[in-house]
N, C-alpha and C positions, 0 to 999 in steps of 0.2 A: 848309969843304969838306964836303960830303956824302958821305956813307958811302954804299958801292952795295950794293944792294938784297942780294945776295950774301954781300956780307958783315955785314949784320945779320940775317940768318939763321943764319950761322955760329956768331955772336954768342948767339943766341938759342937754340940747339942745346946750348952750354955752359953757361950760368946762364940759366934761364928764370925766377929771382927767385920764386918759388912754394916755401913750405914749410906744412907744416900748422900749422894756429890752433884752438882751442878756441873755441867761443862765437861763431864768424864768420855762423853760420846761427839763425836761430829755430827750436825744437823739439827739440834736439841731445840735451838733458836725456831725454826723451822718446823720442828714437830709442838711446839708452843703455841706458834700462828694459826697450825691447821687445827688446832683442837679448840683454840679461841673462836677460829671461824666458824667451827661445828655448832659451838654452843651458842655464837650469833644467830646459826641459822636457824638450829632449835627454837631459839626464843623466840625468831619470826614468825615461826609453823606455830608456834603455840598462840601468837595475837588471834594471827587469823583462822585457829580452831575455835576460841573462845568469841571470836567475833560470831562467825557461824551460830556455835551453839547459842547464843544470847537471840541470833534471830530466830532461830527455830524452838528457842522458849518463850521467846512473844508471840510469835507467829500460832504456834499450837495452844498457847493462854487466849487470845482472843479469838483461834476458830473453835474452839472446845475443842479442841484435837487432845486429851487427857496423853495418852504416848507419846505425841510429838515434844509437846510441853516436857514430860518427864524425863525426854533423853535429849533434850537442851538442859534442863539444870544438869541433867549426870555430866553431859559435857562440857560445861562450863564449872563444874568442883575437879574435875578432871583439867583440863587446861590451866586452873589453878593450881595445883597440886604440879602438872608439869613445870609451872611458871615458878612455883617456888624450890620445886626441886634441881633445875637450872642454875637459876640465881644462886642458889646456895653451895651450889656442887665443888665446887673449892674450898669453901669453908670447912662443908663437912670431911673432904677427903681430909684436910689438915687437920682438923679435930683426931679423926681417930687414927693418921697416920701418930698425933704427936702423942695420942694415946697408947698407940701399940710402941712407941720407940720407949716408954716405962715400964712395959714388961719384962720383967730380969729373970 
């Protein structure tokens, strides 16, 4: 008996049989490197944004510059906030990759 068309979409709705594989593509090695390199370079841009903004929140704390100062700290919780969202950026994709793989 045949399944109606309805119900193998139903079907396919719940287990569509697809989990992730290593090594299923050529180049994967390679798109590894480039993405590690990205987030090298990321983290480089972000020293030397937070470097920046630390001097132009000295720099405007001791000319009374009140705005300069104010947008050296925003850019240095900013540079932080990049630096740890960097850093963590693996963690978290695995987190909620390994959280969505328990949803049934």
């Amino acid at each position: 008996m045949s399944v109606p068309l309805a119900g193998r979409v139903i079907q396919l709705a719940y287990d569509p049989g697809i989990t992730p594989k290593g090594g299923g593509l050529p180049g994967l090695a390679v798109l590894k490197n480039v993405v590690n390199s990205i987030n090298m370079f990321g983290i480089i841009a972000v020293v030397g944004a937070l470097a920046v903004s630390l001097g132009v929140w000295a720099w405007g704390h001791h000319t009374g510059g009140h705005q300069a100062e104010a947008n050296g700290k925003k850019g240095a919780v900013v540079a932080a906030g990049a630096a740890l969202g960097l850093g963590a950026a693996n963690g978290i994709v695995a987190f909620f990759s390994g959280l969505g793989s328990q949803v049934h």
